[in-house]
N, CA, C and O atoms as a MOPAC input file, in Angstrom:
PM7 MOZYME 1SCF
protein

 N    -16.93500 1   -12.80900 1    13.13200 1
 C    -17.82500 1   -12.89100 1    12.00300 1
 C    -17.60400 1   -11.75800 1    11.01400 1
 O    -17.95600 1   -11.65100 1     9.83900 1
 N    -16.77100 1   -10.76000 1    11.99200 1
 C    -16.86800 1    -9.85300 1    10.59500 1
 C    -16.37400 1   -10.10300 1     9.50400 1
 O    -16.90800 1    -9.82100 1     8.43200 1
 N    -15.18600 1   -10.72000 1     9.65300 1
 C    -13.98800 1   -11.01100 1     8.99100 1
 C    -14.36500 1   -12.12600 1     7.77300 1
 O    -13.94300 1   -12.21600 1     6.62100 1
 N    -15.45100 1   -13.02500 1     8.61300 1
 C    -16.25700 1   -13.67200 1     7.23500 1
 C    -16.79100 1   -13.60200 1     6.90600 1
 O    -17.12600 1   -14.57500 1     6.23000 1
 N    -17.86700 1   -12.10600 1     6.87100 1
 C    -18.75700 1   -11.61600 1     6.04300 1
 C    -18.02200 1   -10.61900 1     5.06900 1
 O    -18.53100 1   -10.25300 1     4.01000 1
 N    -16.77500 1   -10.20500 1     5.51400 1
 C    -16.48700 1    -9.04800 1     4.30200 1
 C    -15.25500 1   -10.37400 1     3.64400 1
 O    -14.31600 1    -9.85600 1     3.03900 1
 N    -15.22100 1   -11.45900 1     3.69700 1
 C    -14.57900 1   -12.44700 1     3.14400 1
 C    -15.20400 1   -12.47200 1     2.10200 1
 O    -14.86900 1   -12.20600 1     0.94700 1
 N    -16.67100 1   -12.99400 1     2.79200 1
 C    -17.58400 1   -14.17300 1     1.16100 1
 C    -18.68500 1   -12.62600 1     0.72400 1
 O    -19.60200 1   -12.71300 1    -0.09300 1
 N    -18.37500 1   -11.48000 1     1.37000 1
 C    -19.13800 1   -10.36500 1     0.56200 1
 C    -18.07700 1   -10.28100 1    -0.90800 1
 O    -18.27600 1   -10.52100 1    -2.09900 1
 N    -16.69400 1    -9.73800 1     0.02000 1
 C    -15.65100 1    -9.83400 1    -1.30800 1
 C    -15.78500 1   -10.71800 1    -2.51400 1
 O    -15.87600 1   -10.33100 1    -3.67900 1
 N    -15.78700 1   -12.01500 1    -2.05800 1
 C    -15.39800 1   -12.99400 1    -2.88200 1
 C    -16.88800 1   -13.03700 1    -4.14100 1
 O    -16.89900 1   -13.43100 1    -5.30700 1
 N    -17.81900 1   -12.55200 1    -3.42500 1
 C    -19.33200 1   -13.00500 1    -4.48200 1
 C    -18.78600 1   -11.33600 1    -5.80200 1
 O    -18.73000 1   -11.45700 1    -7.02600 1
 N    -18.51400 1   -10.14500 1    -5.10800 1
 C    -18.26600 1    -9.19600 1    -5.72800 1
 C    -17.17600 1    -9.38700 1    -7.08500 1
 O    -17.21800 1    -8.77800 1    -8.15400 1
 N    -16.15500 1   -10.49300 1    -6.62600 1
 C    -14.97000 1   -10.71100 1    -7.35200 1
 C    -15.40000 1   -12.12600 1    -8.58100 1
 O    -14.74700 1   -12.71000 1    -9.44600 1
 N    -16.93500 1   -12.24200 1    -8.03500 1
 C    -17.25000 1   -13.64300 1    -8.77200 1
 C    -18.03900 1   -13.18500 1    -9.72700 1
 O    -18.01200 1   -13.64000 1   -10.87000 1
 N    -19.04200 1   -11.96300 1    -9.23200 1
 C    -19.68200 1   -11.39200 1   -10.29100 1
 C    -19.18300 1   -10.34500 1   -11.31500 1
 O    -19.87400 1    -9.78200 1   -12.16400 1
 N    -17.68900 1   -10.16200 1   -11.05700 1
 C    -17.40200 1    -8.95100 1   -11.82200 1
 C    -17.28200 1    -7.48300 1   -11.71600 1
 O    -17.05100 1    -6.64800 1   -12.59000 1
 N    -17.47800 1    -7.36500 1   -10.52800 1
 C    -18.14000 1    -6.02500 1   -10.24400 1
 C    -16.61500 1    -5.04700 1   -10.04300 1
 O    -15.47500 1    -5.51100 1   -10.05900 1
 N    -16.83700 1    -4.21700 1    -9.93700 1
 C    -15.70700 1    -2.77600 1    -9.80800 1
 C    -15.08000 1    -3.94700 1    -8.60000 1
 O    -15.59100 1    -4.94400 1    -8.09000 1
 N    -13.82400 1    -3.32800 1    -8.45100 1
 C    -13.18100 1    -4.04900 1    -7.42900 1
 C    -12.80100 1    -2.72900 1    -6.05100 1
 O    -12.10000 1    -3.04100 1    -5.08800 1
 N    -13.09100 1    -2.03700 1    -6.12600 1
 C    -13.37100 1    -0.70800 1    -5.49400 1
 C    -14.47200 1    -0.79700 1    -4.74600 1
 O    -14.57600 1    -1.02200 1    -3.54000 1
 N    -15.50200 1    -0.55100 1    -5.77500 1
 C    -16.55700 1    -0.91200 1    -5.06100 1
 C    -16.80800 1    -1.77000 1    -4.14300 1
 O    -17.35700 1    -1.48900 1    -3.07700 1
 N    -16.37700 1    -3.02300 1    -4.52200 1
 C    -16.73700 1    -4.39100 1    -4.20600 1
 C    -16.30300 1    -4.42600 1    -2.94200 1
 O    -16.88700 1    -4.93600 1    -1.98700 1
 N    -14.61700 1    -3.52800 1    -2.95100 1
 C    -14.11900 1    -3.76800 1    -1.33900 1
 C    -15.26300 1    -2.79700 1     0.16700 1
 O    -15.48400 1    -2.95800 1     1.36700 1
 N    -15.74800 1    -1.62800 1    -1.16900 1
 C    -16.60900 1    -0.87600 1    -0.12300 1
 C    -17.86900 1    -1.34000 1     0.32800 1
 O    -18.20700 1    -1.12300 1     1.49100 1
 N    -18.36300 1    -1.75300 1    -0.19900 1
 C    -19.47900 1    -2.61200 1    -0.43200 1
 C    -19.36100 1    -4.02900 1     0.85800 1
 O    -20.29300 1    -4.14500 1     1.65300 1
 N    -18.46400 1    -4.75900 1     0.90900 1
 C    -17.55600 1    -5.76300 1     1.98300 1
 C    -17.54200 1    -5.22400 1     3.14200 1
 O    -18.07700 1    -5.60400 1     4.18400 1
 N    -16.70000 1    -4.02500 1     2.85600 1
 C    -16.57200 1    -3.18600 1     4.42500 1
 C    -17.86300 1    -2.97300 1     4.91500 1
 O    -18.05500 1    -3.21600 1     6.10600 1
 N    -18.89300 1    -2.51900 1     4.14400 1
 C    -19.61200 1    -2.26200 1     5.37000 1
 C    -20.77100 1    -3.32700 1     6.09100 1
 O    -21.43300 1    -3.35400 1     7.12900 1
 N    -20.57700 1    -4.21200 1     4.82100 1
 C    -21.17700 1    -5.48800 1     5.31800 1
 C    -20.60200 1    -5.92500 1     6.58600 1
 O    -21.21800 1    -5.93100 1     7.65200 1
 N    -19.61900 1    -6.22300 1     6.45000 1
 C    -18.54700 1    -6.64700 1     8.06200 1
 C    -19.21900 1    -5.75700 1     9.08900 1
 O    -19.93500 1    -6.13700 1    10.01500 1
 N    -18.82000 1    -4.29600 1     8.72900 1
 C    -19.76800 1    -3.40900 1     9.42600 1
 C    -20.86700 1    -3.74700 1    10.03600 1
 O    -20.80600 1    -3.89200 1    11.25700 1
 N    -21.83400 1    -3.90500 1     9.51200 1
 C    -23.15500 1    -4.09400 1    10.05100 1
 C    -23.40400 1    -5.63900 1    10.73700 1
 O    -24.21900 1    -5.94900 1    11.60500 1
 N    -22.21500 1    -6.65700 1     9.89500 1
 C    -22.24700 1    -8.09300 1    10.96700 1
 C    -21.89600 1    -8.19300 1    12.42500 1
 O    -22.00500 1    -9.28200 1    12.98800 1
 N    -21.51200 1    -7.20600 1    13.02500 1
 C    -21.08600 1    -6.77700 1    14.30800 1
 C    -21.81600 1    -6.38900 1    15.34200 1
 O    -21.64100 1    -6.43400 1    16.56000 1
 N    -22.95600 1    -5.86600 1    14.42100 1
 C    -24.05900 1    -5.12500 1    15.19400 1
 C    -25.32600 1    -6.03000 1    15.97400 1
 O    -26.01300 1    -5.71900 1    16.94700 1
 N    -25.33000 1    -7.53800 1    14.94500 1
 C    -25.93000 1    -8.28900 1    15.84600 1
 C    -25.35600 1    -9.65600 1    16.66800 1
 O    -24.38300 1   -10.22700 1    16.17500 1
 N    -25.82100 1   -10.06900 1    17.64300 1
 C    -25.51700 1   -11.45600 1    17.62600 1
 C    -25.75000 1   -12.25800 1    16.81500 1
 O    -26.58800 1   -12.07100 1    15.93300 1
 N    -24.81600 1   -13.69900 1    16.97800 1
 C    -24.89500 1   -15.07000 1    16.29900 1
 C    -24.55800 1   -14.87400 1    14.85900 1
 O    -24.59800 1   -13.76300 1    14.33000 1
 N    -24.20000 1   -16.05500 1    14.18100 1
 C    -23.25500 1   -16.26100 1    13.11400 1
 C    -24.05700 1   -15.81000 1    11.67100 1
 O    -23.67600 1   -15.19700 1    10.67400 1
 N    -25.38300 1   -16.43600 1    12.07200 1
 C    -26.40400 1   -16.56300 1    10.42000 1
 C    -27.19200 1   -15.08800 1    10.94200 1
 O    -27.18000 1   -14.27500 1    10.01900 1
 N    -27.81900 1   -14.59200 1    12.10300 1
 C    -28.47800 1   -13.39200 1    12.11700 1
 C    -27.38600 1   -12.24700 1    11.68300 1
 O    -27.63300 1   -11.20400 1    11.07800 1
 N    -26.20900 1   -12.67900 1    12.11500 1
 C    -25.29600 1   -11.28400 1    12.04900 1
 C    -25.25000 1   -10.86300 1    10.72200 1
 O    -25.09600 1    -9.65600 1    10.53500 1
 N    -25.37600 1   -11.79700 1     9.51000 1
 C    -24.88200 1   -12.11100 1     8.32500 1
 C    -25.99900 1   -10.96500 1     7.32400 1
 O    -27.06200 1   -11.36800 1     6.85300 1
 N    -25.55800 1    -9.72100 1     7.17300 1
 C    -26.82200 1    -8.59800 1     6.16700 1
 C    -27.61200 1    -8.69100 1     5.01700 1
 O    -27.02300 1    -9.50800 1     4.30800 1
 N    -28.42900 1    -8.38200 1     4.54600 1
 C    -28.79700 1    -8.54400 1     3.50600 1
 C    -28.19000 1    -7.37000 1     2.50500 1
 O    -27.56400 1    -6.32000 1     2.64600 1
 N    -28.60300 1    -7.96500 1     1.67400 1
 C    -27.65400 1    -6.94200 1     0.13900 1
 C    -28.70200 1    -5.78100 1     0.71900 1
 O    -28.16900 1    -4.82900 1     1.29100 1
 N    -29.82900 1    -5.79000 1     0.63600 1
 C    -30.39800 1    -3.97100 1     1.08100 1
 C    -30.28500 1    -3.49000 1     2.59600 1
 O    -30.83100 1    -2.49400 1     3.07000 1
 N    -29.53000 1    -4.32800 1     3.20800 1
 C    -29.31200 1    -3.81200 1     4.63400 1
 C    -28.30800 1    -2.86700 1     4.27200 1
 O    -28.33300 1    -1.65500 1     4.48600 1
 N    -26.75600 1    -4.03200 1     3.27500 1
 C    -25.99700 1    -3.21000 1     3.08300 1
 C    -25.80400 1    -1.95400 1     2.19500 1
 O    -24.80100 1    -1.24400 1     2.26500 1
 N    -27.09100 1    -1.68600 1     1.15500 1
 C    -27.13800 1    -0.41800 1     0.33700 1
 C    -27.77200 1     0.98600 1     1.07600 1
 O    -27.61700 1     2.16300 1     0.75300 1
 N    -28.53800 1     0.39300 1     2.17900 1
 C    -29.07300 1     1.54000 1     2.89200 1
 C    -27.83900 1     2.21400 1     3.81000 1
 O    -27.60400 1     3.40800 1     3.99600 1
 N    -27.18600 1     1.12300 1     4.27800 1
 C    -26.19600 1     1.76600 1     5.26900 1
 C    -25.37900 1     2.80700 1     4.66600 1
 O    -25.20600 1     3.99500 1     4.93500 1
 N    -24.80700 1     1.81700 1     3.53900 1
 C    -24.01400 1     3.00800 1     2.43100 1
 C    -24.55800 1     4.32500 1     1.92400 1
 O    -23.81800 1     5.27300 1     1.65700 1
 N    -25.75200 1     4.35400 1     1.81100 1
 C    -26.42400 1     5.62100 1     1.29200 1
 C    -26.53500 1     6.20000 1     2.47900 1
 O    -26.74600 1     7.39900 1     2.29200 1
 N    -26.48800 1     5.87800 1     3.88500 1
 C    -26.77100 1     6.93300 1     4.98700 1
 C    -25.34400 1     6.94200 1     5.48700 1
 O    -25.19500 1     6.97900 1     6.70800 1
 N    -24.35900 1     6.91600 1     4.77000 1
 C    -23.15100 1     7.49600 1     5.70700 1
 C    -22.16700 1     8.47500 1     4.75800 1
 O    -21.18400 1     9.02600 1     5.25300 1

């Protein structure tokens, strides 16, 4: 699952325009945090799951 959360994180980043830098960091840690739970749709973060993580590392 990680691999398809920092897929369709990428791909929404590359749809909206956004820094492409960012966008990949932003992906990574989404994947990141999809790991941490079970199952396909729980594993899957929310956009402020993934801004908190980033601000605490």
């Amino acid at each position: 699952m990680s691999g398809d959360t920092f897929n369709g994180t990428l791909a929404v980043g590359i749809a909206e325009g956004k820094n492409l830098k960012e966008t990949i960091k932003f992906a990574n840690a989404a994947g990141a945090l999809s790991v941490t739970k079970l199952g396909a749709q729980p594993s899957a973060p929310m956009k402020n799951d993934i801004n908190n993580f980033m601000k605490s590392r």
